[in-house]
N, C-alpha and C positions, 0 to 999 in steps of 0.2 A: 537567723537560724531557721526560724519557723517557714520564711520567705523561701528560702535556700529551699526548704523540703516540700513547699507548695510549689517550686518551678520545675522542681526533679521527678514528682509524679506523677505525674500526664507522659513524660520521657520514659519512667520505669515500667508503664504502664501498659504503654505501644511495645518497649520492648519485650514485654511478659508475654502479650497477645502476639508477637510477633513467633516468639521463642516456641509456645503451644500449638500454633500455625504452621513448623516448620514440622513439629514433631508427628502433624498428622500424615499417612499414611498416603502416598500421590496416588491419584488418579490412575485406573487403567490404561496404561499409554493406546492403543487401538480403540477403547471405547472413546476415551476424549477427541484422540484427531477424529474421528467419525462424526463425533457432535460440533468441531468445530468446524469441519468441511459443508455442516449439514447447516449450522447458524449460517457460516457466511454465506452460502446460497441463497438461503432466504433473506440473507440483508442485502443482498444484490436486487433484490425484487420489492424490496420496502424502499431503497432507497430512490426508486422515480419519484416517490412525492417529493423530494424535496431539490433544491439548487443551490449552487453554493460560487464562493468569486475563488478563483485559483490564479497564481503569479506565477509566474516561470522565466526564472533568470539563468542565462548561461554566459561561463565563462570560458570562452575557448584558452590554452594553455599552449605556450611555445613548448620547447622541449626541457627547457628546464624547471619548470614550473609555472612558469610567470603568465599573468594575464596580458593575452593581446587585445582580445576583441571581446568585449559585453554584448550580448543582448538578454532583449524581455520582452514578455507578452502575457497580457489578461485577459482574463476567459470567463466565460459563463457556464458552468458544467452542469450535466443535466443529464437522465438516463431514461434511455426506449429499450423495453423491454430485456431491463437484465444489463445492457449495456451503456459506457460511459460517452456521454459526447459533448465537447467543447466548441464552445463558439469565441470565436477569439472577438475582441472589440476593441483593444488597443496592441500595440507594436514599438518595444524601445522609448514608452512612454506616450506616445502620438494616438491621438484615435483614429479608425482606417477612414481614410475618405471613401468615398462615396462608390468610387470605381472598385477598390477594396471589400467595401462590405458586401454590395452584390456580386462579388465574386465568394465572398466566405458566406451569403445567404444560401447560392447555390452547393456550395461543399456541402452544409450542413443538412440541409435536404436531403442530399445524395447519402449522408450518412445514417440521418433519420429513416428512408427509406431503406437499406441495409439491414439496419438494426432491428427494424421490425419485421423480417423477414429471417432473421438467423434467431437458433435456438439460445435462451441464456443458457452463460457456463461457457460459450464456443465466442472463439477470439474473432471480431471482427477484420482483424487487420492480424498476417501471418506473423508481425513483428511485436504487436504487443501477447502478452500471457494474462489470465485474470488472478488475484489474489487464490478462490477457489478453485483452480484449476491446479495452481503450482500444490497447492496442498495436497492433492494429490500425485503429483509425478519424485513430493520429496520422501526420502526414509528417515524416519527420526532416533536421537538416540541422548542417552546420558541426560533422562530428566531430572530436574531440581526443583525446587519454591523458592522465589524472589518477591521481591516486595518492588513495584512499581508505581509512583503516582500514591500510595497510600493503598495500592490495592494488591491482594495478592498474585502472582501471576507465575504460570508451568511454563518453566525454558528449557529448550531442546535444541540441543546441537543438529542439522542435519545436511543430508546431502541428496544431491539429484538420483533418481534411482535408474538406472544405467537402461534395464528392461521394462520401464512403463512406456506404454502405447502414447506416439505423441504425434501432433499435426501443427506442420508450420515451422517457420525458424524459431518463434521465441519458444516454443514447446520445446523443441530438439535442444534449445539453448544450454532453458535448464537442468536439464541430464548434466551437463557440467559445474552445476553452481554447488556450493556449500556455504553454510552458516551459521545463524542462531536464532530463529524465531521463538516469542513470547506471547504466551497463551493466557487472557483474564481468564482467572480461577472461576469464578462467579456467573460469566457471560458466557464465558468459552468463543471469546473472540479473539482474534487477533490484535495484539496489541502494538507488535514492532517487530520488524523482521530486518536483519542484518545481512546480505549475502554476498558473496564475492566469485569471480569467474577462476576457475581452477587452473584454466587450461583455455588456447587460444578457439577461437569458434571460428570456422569457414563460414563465409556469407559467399554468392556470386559465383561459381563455379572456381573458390579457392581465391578469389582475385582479392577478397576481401575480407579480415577477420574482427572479429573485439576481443581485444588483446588480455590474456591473461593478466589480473591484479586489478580488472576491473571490478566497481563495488556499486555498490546499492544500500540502497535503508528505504524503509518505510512504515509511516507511523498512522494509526486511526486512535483516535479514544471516544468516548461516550460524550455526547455533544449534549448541551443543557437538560443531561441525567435523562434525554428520551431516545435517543441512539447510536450506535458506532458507523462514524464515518471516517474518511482520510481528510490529519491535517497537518499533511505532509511529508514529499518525502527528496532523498540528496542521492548522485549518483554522481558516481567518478568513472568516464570511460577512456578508455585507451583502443583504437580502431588503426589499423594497418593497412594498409596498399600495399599487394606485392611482396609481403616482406620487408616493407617500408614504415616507421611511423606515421600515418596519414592526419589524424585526428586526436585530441587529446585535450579533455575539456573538464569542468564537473557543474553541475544540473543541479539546480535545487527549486524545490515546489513546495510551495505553502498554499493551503487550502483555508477559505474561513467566510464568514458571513453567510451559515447557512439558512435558508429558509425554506419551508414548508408550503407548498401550493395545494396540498390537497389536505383539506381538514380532518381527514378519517386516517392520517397516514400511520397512525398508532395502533390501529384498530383493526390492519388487515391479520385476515387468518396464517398461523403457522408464523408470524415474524415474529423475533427475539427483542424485544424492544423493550425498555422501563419504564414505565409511566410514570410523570414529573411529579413532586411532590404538591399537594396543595395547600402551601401555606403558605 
């Protein structure tokens, strides 16, 4: 009996705190996206100090589901000024020989030189979007309070907003996307974002589109209590030729083994960061 009601309150206990937590009043929806467009800028810019190993497996899909073809590639991720860049070092499990690498030393250069040259916030490449970018081209709506991971977190339905000012195809893209992004209560970071294509997207003068029912996710969380990074995310695309099914695959990325190159990386001005406990 006594057992029973020593197992039961710690459970009655999260639920009480949980219940009181529902009952408080949300967040300004405008003031928070504002603070969370403004956190994740500045953790676009904290996150140079550190580097992390990233996996990327793809499974291409006949047309009725089925896997044809595997591949994968690991990487070393690392950011110049705001922006993300990968150095791949292995391929379908193999490390690049030699002829390989000097050709991915030279990429990487070319993109390090880029990157330091374009402002953060602006897409290096017309095909990718950044996290804080899409935050601002979505409208949000239908907020609530969840409980994520143990932590509290503001969910919002949202969609592309038809009239935000966009550059490039992945900007124009997501004018078409809707979903569910999840906000930490606490950080006001992005926790996970769920989104899907609504509707077919032209690429190439029409020749080419990503087919409606295409999805995405993407997840960051607070990495040994000292900052939000990405650790991981899945996509399922569907891509047409003509009118044709061309392409039909789904993407998944795990990110992990982060480390810190710069000893001050907790320390810079204006970053949203937690400083680790010392015990």
């Amino acid at each position: 009996m006594h057992l029973r009601l020593l197992l039961t309150a710690p459970v009655l206990m999260a639920a009480s705190g949980y219940a009181q937590a529902t009952l408080q009043p949300l967040p300004d929806v405008p003031t928070l996206m504002k603070q969370v467009e403004d956190h994740q800028r500045k953790l676009d810019q904290v996150r140079e100090n550190y580097t992390y190993h990233e996996v990327v497996i793809t499974h291409e899909l006949d047309k009725n589901g089925n896997i044809k073809k595997n591949e994968s590639e690991e990487n070393n991720v690392f950011f110049v000024n705001g922006h993300e860049i990968d150095r791949k070092f292995k391929k379908d499990g193999k490390e690049l020989n030699e002829d390989q690498q000097k050709k991915e030393q030279e990429r990487v250069e070319k993109e390090v030189e880029k990157a330091s040259k374009t402002p953060p916030g602006q897409s290096l490449d017309k095909n990718e979007v950044s996290v804080s970018r899409l935050l601002q081209i979505m409208k949000v709506s239908n907020a609530r309070r969840e409980q994520m991971d143990g932590r509290s977190v503001i969910a919002f339905d949202f969609t592309g907003d038809p009239h935000a000012k966009t550059h490039g195809i992945a900007e124009n893209a997501s004018k078409k996307l809707s979903g569910t992004i999840w906000i930490d209560e606490n950080d006001r970071q992005v926790r996970r974002m769920i989104a899907r294509f609504d509707d077919n997207f032209h690429l190439g003068f029409g020749l080419f589109s990503v087919g409606k029912g295409s999805t995405f996710a993407f997840d960051q969380k607070l990495v040994n209590n000292e900052l939000w990074l990405p650790t991981g995310a899945q996509a399922h695309v569907v891509a047409h030729a003509v009118g044709i099914l061309g392409w039909r695959g789904d993407i998944a990325v795990t990110d992990n083994d982060y480390e810190k190159f710069h000893a001050d990386a907790v320390q810079q001005a204006g970053a949203t960061v937690v400083n680790p406990p010392t015990h």
